[in-house]
N, C-alpha and C positions, 0 to 999 in steps of 0.2 A: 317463647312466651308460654302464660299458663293461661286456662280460658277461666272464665268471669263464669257468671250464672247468664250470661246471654251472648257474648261473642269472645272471639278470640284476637288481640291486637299487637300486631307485627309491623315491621318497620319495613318501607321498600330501600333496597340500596343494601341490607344485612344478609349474611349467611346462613344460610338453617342447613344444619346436618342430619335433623329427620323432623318426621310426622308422626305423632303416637296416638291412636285413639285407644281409651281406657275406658272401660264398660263396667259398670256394676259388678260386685264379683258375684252374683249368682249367673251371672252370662259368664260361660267359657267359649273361647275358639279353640276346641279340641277338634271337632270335624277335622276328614281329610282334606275335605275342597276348601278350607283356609290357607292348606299349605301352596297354593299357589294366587293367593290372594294377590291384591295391585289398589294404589291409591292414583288419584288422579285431579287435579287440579283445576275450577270451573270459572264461568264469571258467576255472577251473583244469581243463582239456580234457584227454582223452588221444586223442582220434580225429581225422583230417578230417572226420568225418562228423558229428562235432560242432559245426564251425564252424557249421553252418546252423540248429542250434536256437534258438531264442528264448529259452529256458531257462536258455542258457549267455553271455546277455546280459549286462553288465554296468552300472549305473547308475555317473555318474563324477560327477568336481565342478560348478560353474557358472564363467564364467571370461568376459572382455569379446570382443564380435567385433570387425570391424573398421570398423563404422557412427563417423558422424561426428552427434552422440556417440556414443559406445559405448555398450553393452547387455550386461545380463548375459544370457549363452546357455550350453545344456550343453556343458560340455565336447567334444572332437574323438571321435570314435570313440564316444561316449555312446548305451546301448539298441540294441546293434547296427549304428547308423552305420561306414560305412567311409571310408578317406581312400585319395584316387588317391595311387598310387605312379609313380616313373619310373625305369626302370631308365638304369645306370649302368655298362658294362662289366662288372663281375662283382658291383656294388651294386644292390640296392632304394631308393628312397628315399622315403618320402611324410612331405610339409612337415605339420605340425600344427601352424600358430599364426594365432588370430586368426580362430576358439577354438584358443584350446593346449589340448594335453591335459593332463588335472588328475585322478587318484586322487584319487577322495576317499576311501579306505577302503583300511586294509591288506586282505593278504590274496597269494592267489597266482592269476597272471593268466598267459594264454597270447595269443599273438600270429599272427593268423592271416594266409596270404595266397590270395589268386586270381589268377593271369593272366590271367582274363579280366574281370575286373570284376564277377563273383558269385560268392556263397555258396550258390547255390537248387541245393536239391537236383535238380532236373529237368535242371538245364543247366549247373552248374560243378564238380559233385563231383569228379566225375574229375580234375580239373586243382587242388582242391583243400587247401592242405596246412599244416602248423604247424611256425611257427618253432623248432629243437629247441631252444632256448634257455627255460627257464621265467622268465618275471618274477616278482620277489616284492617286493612295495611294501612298507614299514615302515610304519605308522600304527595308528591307531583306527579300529573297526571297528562297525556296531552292525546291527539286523537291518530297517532302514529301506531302501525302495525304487525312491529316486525319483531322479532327477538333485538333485544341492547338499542333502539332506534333513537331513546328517550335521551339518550345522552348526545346523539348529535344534532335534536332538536336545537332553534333560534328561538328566545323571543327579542324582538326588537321594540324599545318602549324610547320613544321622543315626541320631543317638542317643538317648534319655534319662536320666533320673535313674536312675544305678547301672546303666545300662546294659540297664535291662530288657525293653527294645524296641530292635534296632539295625538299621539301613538295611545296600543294601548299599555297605560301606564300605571294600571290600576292591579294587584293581586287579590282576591278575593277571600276572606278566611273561612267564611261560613262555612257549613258542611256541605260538601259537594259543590262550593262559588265554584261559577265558571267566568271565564272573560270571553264575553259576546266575541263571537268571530273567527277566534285565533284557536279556540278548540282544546284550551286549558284549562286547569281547575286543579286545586288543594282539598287532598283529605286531611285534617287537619286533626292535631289534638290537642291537651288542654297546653300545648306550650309547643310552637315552630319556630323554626330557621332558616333564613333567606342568607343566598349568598349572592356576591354579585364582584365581578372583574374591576380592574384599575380603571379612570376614565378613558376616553378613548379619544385622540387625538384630535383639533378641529379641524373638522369636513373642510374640504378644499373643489375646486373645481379644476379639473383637469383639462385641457386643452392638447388637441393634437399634435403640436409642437412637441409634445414633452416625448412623444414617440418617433420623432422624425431625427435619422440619421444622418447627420449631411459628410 
């Protein structure tokens, strides 16, 4: 994706083969301390001083490396991971494929970099700083914390007779709708898509006969 004059908007679920930041061309990354430069991926930050918490980690999809055969492995930039960058005249670039990077989850994401190849507080801060561009992924989002977990999330949405007991049945599209409870919510944009499985059999009640061997 390309950024707008205020954020940058990507899809969770797609592949990105890098991260580029572009600076005015009277900014070059000629310095030697760009050559071991590193980007790194946050939750919705407002500080450099943020980049270095753990806190502001972000869990992302699972995605293939580049093993012969391939493996599923976390996403690029996943838990904190960073990915070398190489500068470029007055570009950044750091490749991310094979793992690609993979959102798994909407939401709003910040992009961080280092010239020197850390976020540690003891030794990069100062050199530390965020892309002023905001990313904001479109997807589904739920309160699972793990690399790839999103996809073996449930929801379960029912009813019954007359409606006297109801699931929650409801998706939300506003910006940031959550569904009270269950710890989900849609980043949404101006046009989404819901999918949903064949129906599902009717409920039965089981009886311990159906287990007994005679």
């Amino acid at each position: 994706g390309a950024a707008t004059t205020s954020y940058l908007t990507l899809m969770a679920g797609f592949k990105y083969m890098a991260f580029v930041i572009e600076s005015p061309t009277g900014y070059l990354y000629e310095e030697a301390v760009h050559e071991t430069g590193a980007m790194g991926l946050r939750g919705n930050i407002n500080t450099r001083e943020e980049c270095e918490s753990d806190h502001n980690y972000v869990p992302m999809g699972m995605t293939q490396d580049g093993a012969d055969p391939p493996e599923m492995v976390p996403s690029a930039m996943a838990d904190g991971d960073s990915a070398a960058s190489v500068p470029d005249v007055n570009m950044l670039k750091a490749d991310t494929a094979y793992p690609h990077t993979i959102f798994m989850r909407g939401g709003n994401y910040r992009l961080c970099y280092t010239p020197d190849g850390t976020f540690d507080t003891e030794v990069g801060i100062a050199d530390n700083n965020i892309a002023p561009v905001p990313i904001v992924v479109i997807g589904v989002r739920s309160g699972c914390n793990t690399n790839g977990c999103l996809e073996q999330e449930q929801w379960d949405c029912y009813f019954n007779y007359r409606a006297e007991v109801e699931g929650p049945c409801i998706v939300d599209y506003r910006d940031f709708g959550e569904r009270t409870g269950e710890g989900w919510g849609v980043r949404s944009a101006a046009s989404s898509r819901v999918w949903w499985s064949a129906a599902w059999d009717d409920d039965r009640y089981v009886t311990l006969q159906d287990y007994v061997e005679y």
